[in-house]
mmJSON file of the N, C-alpha and C atoms, coordinates in Angstrom:
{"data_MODEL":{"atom_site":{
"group_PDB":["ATOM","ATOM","ATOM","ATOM","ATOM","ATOM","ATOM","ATOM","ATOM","ATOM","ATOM","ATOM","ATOM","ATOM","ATOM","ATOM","ATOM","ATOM","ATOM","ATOM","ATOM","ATOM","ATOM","ATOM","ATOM","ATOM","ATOM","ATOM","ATOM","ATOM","ATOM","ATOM","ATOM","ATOM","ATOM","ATOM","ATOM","ATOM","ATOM","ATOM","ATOM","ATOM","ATOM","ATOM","ATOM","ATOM","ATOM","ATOM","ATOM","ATOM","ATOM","ATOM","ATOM","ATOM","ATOM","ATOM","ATOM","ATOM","ATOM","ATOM","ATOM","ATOM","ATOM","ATOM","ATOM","ATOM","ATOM","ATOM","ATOM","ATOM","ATOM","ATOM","ATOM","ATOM","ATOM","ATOM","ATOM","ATOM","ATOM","ATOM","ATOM","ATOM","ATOM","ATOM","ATOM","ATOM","ATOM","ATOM","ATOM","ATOM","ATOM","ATOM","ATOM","ATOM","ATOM","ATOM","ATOM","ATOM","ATOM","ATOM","ATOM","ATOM","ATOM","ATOM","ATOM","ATOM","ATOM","ATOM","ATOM","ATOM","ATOM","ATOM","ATOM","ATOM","ATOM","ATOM","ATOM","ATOM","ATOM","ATOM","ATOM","ATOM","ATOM","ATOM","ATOM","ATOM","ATOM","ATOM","ATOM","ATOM","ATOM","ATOM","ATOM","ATOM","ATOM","ATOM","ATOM","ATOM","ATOM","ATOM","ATOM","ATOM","ATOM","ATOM","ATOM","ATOM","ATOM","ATOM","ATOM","ATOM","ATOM","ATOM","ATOM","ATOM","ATOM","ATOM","ATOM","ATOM","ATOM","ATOM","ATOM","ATOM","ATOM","ATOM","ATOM","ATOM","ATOM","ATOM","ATOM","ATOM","ATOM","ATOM","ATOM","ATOM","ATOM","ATOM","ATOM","ATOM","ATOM","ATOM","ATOM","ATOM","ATOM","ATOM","ATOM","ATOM","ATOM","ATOM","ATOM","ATOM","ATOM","ATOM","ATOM","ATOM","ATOM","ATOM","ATOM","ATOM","ATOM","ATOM","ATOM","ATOM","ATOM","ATOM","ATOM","ATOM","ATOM","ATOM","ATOM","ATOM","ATOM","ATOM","ATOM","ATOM","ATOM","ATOM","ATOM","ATOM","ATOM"],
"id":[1,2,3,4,5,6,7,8,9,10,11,12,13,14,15,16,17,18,19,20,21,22,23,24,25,26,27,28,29,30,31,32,33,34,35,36,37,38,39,40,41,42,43,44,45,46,47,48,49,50,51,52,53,54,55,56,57,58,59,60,61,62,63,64,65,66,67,68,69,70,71,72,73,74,75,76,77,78,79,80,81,82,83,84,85,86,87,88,89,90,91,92,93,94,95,96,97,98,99,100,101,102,103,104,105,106,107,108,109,110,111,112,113,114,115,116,117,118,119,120,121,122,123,124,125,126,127,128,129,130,131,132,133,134,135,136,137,138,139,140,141,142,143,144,145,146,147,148,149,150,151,152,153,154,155,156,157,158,159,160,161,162,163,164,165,166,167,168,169,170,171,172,173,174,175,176,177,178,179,180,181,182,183,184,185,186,187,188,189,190,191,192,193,194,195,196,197,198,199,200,201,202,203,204,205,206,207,208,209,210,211,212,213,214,215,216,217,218,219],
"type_symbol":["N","C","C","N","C","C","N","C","C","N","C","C","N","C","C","N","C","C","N","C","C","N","C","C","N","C","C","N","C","C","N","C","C","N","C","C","N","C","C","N","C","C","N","C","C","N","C","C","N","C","C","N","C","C","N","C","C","N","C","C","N","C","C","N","C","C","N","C","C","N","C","C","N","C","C","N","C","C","N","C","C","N","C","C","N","C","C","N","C","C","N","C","C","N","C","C","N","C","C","N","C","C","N","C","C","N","C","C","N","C","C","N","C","C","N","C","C","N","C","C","N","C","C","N","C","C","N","C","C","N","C","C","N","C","C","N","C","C","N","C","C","N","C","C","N","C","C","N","C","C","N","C","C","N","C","C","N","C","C","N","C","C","N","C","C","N","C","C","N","C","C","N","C","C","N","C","C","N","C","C","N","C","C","N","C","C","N","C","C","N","C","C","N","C","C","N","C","C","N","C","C","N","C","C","N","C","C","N","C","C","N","C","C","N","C","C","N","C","C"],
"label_atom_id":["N","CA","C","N","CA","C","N","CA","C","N","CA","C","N","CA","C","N","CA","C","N","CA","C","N","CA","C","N","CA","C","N","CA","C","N","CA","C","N","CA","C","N","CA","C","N","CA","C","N","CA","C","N","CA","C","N","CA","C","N","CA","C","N","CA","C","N","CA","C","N","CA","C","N","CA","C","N","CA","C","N","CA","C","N","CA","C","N","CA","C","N","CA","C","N","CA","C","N","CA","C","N","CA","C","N","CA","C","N","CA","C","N","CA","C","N","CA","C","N","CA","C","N","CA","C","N","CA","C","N","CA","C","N","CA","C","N","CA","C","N","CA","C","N","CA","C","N","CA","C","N","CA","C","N","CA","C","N","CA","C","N","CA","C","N","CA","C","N","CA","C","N","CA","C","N","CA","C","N","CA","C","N","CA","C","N","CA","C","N","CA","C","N","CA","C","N","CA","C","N","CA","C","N","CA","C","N","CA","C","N","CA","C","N","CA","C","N","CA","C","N","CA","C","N","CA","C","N","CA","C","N","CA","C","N","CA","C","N","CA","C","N","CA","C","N","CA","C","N","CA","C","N","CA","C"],
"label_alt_id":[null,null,null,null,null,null,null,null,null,null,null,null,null,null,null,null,null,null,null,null,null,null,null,null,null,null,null,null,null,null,null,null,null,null,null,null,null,null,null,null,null,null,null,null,null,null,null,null,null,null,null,null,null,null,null,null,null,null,null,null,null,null,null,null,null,null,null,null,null,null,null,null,null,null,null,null,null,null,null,null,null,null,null,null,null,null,null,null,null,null,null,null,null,null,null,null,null,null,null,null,null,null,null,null,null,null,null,null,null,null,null,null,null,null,null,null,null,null,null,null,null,null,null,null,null,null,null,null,null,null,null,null,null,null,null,null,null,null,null,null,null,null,null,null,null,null,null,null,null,null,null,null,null,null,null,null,null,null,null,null,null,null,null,null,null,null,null,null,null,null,null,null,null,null,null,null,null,null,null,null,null,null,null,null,null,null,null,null,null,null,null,null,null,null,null,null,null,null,null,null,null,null,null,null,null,null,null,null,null,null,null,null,null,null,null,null,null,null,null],
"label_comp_id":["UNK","UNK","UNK","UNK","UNK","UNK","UNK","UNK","UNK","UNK","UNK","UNK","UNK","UNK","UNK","UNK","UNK","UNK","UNK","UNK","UNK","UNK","UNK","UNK","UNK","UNK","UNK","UNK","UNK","UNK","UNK","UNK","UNK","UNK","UNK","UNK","UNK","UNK","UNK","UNK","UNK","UNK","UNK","UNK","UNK","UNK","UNK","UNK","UNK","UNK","UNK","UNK","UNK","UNK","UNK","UNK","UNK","UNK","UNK","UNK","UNK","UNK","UNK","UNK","UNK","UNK","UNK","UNK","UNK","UNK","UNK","UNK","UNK","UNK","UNK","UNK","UNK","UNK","UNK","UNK","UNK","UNK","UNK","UNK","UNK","UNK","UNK","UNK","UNK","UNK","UNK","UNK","UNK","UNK","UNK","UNK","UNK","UNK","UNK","UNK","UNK","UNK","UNK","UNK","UNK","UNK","UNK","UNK","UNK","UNK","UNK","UNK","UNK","UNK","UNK","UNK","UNK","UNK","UNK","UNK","UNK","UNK","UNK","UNK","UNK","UNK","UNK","UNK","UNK","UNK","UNK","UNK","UNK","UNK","UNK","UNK","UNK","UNK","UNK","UNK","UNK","UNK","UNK","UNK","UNK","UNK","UNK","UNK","UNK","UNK","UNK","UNK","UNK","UNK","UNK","UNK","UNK","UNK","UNK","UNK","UNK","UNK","UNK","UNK","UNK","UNK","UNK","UNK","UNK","UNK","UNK","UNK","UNK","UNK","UNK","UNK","UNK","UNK","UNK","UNK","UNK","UNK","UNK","UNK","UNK","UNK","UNK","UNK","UNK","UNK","UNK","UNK","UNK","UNK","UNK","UNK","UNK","UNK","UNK","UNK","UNK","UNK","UNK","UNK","UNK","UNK","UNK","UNK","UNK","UNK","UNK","UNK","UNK","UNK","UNK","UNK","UNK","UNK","UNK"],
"label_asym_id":["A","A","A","A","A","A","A","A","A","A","A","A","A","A","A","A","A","A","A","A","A","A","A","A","A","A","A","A","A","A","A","A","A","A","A","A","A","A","A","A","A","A","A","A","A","A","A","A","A","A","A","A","A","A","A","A","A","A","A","A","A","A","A","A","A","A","A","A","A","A","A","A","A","A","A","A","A","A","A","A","A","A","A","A","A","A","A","A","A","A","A","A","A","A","A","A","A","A","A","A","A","A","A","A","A","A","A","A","A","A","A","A","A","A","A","A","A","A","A","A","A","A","A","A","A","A","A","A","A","A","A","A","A","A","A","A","A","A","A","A","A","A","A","A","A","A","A","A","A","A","A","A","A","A","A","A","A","A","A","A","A","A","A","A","A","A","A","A","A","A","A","A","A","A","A","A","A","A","A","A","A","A","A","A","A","A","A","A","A","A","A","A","A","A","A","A","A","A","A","A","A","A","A","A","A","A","A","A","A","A","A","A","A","A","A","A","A","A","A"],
"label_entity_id":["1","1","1","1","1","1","1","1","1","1","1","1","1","1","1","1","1","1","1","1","1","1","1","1","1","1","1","1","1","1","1","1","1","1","1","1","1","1","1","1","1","1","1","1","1","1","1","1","1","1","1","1","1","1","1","1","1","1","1","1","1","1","1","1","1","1","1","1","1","1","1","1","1","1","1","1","1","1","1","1","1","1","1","1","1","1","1","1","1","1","1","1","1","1","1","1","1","1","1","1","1","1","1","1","1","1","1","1","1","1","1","1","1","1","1","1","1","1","1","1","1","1","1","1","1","1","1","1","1","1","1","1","1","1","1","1","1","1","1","1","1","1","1","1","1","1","1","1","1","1","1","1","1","1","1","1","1","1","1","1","1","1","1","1","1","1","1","1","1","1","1","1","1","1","1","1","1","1","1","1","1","1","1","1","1","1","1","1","1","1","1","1","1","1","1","1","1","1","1","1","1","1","1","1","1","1","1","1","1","1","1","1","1","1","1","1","1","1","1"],
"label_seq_id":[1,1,1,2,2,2,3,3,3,4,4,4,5,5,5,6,6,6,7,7,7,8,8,8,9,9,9,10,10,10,11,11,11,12,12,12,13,13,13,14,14,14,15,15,15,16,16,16,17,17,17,18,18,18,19,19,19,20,20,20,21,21,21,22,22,22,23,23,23,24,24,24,25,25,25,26,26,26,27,27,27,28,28,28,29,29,29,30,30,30,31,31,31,32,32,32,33,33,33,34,34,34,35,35,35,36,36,36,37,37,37,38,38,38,39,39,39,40,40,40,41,41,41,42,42,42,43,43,43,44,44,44,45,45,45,46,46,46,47,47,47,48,48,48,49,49,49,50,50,50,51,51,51,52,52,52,53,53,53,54,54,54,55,55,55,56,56,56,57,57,57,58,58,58,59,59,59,60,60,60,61,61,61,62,62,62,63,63,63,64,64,64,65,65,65,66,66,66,67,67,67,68,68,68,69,69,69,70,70,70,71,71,71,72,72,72,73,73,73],
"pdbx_PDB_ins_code":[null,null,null,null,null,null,null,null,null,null,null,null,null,null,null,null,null,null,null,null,null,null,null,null,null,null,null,null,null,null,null,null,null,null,null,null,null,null,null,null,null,null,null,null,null,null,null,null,null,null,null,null,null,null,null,null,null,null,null,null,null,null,null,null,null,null,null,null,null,null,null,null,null,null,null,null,null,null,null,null,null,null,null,null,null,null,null,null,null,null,null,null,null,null,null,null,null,null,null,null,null,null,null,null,null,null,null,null,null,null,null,null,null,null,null,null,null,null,null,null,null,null,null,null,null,null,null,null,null,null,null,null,null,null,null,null,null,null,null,null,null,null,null,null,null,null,null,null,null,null,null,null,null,null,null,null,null,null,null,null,null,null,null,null,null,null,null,null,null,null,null,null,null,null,null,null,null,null,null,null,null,null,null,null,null,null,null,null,null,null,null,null,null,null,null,null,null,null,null,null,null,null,null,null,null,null,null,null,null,null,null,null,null,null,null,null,null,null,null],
"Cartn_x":[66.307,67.177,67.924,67.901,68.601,69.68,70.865,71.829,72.12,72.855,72.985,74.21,74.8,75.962,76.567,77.642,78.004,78.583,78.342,78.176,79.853,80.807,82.589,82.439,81.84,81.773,81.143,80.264,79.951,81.256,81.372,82.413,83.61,84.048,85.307,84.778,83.631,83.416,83.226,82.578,82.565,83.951,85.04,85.99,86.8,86.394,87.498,86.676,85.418,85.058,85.062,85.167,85.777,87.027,87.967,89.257,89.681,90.085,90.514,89.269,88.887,88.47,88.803,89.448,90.372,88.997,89.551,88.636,88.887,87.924,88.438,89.432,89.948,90.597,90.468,89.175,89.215,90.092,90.446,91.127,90.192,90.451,89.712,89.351,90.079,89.805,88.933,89.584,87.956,86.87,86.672,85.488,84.624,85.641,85.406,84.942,85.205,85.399,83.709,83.851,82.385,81.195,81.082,80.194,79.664,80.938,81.102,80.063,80.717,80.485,78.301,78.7,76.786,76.195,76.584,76.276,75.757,76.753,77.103,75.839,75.623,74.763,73.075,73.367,71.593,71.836,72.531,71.967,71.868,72.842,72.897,71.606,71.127,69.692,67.993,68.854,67.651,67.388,68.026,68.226,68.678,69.22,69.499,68.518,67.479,66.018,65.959,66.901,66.958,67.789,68.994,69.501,69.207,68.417,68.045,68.945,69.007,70.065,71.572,72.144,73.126,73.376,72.351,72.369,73.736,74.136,75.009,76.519,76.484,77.929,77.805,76.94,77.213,77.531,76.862,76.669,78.638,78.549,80.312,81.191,81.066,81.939,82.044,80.731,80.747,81.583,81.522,81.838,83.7,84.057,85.455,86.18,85.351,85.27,85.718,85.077,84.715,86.021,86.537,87.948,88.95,89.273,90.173,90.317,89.713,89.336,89.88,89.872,90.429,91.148,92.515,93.698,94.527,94.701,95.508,96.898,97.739,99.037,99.933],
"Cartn_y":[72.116,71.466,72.536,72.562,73.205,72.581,73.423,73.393,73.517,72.606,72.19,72.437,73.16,73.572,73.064,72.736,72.534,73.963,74.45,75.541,75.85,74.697,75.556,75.047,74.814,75.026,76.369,77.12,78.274,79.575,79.337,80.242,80.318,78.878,79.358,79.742,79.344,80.401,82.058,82.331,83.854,84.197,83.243,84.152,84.176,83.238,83.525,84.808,85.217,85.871,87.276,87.309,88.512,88.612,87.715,88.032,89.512,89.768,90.811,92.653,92.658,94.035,93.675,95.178,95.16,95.389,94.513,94.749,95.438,95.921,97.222,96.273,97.345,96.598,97.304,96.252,96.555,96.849,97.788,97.385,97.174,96.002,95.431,96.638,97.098,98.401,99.22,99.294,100.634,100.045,98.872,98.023,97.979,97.827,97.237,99.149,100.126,100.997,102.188,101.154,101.639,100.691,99.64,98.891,99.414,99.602,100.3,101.683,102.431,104.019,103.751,102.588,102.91,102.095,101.428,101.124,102.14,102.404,104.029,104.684,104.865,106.094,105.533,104.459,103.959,103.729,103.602,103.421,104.675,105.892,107.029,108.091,107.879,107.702,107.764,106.396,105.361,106.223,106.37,106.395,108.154,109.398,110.279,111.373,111.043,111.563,111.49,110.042,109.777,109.783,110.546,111.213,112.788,112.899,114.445,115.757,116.587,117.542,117.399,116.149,115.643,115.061,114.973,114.351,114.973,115.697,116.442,115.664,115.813,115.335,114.284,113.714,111.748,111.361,112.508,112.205,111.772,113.524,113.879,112.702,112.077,111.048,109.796,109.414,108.795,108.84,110.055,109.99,109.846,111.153,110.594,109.467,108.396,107.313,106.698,106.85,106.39,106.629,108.272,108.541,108.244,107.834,107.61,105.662,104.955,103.539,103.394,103.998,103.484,104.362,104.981,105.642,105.238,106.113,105.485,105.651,105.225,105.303,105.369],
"Cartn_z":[-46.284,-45.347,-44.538,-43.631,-42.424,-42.034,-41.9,-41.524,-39.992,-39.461,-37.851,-37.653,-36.441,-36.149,-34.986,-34.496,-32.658,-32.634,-31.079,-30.843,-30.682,-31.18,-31.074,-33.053,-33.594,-35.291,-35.252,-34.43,-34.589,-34.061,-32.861,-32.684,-33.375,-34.043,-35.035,-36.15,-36.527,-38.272,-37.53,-36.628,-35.764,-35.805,-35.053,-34.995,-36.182,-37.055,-38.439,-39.336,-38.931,-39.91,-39.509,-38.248,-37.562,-36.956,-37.406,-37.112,-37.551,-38.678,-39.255,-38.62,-37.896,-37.082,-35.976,-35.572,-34.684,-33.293,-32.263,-31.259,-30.368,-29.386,-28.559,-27.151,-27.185,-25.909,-24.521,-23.313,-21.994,-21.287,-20.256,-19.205,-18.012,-17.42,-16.413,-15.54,-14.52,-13.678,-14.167,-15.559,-16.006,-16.25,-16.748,-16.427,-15.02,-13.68,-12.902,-11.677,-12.362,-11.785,-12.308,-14.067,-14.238,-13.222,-13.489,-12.95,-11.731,-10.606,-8.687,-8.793,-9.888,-9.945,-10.301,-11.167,-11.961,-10.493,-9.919,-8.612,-7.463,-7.085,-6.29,-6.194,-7.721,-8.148,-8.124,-8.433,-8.052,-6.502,-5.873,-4.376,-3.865,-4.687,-4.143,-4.768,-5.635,-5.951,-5.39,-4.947,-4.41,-2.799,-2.201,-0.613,-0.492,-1.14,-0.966,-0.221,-0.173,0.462,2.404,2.13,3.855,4.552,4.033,4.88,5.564,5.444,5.894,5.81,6.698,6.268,6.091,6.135,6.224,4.622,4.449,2.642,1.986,1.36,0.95,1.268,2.49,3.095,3.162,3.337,3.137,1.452,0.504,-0.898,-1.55,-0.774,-0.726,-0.203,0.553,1.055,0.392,-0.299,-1.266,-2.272,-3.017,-4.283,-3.801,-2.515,-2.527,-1.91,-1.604,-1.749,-2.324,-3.805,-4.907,-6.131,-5.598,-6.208,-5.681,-4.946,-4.075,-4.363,-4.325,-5.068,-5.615,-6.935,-8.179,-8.893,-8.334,-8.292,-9.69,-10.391,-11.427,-11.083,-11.55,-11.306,-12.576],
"occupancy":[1.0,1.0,1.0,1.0,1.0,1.0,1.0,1.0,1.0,1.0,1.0,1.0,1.0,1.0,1.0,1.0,1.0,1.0,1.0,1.0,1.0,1.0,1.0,1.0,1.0,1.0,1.0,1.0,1.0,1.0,1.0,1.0,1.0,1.0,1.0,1.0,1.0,1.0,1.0,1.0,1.0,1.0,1.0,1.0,1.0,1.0,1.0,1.0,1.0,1.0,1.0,1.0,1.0,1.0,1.0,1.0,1.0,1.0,1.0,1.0,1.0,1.0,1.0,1.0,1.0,1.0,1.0,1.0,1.0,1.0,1.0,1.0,1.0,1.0,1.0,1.0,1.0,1.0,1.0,1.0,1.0,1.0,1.0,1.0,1.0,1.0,1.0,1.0,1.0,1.0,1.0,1.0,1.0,1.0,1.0,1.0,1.0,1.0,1.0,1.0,1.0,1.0,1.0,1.0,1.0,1.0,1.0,1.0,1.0,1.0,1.0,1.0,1.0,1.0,1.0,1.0,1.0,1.0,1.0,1.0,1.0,1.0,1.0,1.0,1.0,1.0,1.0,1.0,1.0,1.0,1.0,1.0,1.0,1.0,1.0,1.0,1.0,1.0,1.0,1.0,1.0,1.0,1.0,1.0,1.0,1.0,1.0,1.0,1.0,1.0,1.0,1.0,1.0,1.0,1.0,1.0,1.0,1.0,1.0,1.0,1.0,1.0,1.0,1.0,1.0,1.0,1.0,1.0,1.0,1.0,1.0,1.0,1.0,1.0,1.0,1.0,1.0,1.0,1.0,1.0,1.0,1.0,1.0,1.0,1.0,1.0,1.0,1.0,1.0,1.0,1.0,1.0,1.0,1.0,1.0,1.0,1.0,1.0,1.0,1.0,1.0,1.0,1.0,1.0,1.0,1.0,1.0,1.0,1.0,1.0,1.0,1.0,1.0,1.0,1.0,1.0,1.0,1.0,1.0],
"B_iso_or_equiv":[0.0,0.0,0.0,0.0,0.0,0.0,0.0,0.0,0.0,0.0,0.0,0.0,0.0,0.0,0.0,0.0,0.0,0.0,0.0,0.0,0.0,0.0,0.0,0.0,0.0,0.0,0.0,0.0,0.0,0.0,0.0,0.0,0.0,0.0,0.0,0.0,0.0,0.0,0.0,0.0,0.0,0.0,0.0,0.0,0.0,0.0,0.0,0.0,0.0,0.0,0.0,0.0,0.0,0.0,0.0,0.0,0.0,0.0,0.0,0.0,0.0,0.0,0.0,0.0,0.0,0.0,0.0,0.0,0.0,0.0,0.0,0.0,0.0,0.0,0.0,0.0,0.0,0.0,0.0,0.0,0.0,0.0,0.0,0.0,0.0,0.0,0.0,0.0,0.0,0.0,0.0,0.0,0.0,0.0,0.0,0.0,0.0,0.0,0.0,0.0,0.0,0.0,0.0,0.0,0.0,0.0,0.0,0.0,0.0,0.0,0.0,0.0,0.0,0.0,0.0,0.0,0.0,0.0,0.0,0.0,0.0,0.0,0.0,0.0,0.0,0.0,0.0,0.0,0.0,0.0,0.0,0.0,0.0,0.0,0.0,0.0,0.0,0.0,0.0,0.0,0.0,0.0,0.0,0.0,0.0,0.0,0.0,0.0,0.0,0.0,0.0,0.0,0.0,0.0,0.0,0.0,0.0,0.0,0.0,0.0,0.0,0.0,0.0,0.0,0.0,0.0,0.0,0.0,0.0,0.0,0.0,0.0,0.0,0.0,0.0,0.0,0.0,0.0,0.0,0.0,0.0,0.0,0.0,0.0,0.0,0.0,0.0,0.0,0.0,0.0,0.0,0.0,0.0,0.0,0.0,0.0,0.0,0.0,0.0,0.0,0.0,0.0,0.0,0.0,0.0,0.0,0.0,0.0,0.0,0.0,0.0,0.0,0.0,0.0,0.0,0.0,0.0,0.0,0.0],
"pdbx_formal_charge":[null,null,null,null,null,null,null,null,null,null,null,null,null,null,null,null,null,null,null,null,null,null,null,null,null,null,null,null,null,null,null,null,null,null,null,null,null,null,null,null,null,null,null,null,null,null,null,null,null,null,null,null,null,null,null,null,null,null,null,null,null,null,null,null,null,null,null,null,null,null,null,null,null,null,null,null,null,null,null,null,null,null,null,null,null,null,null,null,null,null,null,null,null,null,null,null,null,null,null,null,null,null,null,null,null,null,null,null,null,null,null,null,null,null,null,null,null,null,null,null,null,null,null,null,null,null,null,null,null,null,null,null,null,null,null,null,null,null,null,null,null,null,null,null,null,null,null,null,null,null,null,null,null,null,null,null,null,null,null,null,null,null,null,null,null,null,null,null,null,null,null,null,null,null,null,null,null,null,null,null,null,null,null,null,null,null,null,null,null,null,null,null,null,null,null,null,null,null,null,null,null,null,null,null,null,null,null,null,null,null,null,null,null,null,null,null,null,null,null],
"auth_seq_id":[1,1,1,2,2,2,3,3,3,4,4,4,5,5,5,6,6,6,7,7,7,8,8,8,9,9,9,10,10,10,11,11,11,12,12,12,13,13,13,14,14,14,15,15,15,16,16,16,17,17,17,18,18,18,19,19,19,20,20,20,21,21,21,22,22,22,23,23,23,24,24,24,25,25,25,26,26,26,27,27,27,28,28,28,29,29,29,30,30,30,31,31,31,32,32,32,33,33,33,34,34,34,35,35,35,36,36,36,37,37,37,38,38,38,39,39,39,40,40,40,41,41,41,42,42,42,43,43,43,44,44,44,45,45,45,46,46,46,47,47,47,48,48,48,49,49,49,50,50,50,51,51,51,52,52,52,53,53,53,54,54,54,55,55,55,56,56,56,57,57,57,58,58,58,59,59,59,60,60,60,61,61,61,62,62,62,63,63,63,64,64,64,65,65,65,66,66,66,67,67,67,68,68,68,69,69,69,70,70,70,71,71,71,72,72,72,73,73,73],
"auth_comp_id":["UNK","UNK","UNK","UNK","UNK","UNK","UNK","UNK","UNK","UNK","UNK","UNK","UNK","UNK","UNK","UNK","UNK","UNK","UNK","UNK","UNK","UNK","UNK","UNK","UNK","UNK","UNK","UNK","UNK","UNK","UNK","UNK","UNK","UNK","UNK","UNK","UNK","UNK","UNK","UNK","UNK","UNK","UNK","UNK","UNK","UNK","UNK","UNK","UNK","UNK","UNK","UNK","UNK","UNK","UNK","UNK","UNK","UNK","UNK","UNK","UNK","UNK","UNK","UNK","UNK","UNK","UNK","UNK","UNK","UNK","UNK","UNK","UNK","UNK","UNK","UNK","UNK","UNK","UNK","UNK","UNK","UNK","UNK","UNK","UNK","UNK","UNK","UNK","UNK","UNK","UNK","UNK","UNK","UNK","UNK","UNK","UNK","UNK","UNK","UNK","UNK","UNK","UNK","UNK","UNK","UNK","UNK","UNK","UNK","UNK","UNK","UNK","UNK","UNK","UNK","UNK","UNK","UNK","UNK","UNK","UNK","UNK","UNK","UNK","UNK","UNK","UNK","UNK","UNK","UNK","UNK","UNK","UNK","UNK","UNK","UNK","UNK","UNK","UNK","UNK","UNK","UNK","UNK","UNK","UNK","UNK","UNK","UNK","UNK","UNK","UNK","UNK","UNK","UNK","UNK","UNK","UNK","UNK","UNK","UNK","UNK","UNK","UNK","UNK","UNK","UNK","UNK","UNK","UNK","UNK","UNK","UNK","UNK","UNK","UNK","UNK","UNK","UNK","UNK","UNK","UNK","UNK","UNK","UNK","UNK","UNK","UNK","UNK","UNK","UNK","UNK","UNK","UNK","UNK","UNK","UNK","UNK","UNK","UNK","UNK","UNK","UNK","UNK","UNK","UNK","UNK","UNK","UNK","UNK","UNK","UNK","UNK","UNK","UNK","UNK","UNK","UNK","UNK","UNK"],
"auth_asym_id":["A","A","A","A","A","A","A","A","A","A","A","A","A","A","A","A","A","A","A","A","A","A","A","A","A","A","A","A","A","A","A","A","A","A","A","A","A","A","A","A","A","A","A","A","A","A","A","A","A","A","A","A","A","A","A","A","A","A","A","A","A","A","A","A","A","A","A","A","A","A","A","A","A","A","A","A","A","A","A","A","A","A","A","A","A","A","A","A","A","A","A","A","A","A","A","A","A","A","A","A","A","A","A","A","A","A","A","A","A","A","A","A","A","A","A","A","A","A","A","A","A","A","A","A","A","A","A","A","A","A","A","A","A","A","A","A","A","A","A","A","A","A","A","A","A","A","A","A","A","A","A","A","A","A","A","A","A","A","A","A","A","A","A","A","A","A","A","A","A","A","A","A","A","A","A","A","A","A","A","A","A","A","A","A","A","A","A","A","A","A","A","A","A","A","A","A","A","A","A","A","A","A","A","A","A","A","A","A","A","A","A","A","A","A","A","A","A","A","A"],
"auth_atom_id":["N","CA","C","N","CA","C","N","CA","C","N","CA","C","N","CA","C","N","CA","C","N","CA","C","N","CA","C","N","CA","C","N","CA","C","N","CA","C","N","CA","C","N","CA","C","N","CA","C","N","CA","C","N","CA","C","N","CA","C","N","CA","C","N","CA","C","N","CA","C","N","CA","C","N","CA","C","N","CA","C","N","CA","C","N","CA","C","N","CA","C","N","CA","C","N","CA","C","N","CA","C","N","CA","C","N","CA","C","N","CA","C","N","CA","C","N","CA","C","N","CA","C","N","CA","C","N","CA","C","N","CA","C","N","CA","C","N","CA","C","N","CA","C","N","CA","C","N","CA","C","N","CA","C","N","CA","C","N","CA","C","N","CA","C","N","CA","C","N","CA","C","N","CA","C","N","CA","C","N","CA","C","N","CA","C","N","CA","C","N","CA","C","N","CA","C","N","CA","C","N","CA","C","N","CA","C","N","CA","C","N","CA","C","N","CA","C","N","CA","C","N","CA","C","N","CA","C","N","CA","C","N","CA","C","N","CA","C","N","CA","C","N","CA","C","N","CA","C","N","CA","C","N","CA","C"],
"pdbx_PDB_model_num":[1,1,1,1,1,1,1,1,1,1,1,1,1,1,1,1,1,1,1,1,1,1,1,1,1,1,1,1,1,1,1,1,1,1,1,1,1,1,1,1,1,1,1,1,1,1,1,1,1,1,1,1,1,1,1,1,1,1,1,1,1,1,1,1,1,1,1,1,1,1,1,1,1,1,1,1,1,1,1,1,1,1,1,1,1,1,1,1,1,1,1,1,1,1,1,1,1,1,1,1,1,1,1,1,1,1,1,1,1,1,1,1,1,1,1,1,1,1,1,1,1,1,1,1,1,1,1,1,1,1,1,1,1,1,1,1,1,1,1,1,1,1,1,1,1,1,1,1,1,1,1,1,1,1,1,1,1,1,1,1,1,1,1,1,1,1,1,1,1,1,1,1,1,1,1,1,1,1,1,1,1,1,1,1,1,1,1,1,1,1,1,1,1,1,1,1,1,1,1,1,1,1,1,1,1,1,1,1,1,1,1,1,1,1,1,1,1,1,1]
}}}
């Protein structure tokens, strides 16, 4: 016999049985600042070939771009 669950009888035995470990805690921005950056880098990747001798300095503008964005304070 198999046992049948509703899927909020599953998440409260999940969260009672992992209550007690401590979970990491996000901050949104650094979330949101990795995602931009792994972005960035595949388009900057993808396309760095066609800029021609200019490649370099467009790369550069990017990235300070990219620092300048997401400024901590």
């Amino acid at each position: 016999m198999k046992i049948r669950l509703t899927e909020s009888q599953y998440k409260r035995i999940i969260n009672e049985y992992f209550s007690d470990i401590p979970q990491p805690k996000y901050d949104k921005w650094d979330r949101l600042e990795g995602d931009v950056n792994s972005c960035i880098r595949s388009i900057i990747e993808t396309h760095k070939d066609n800029f021609g001798y200019d490649s370099y300095g467009v790369i550069d503008a990017i990235y300070q771009v990219m620092d300048n964005m997401f400024q901590k304070v």
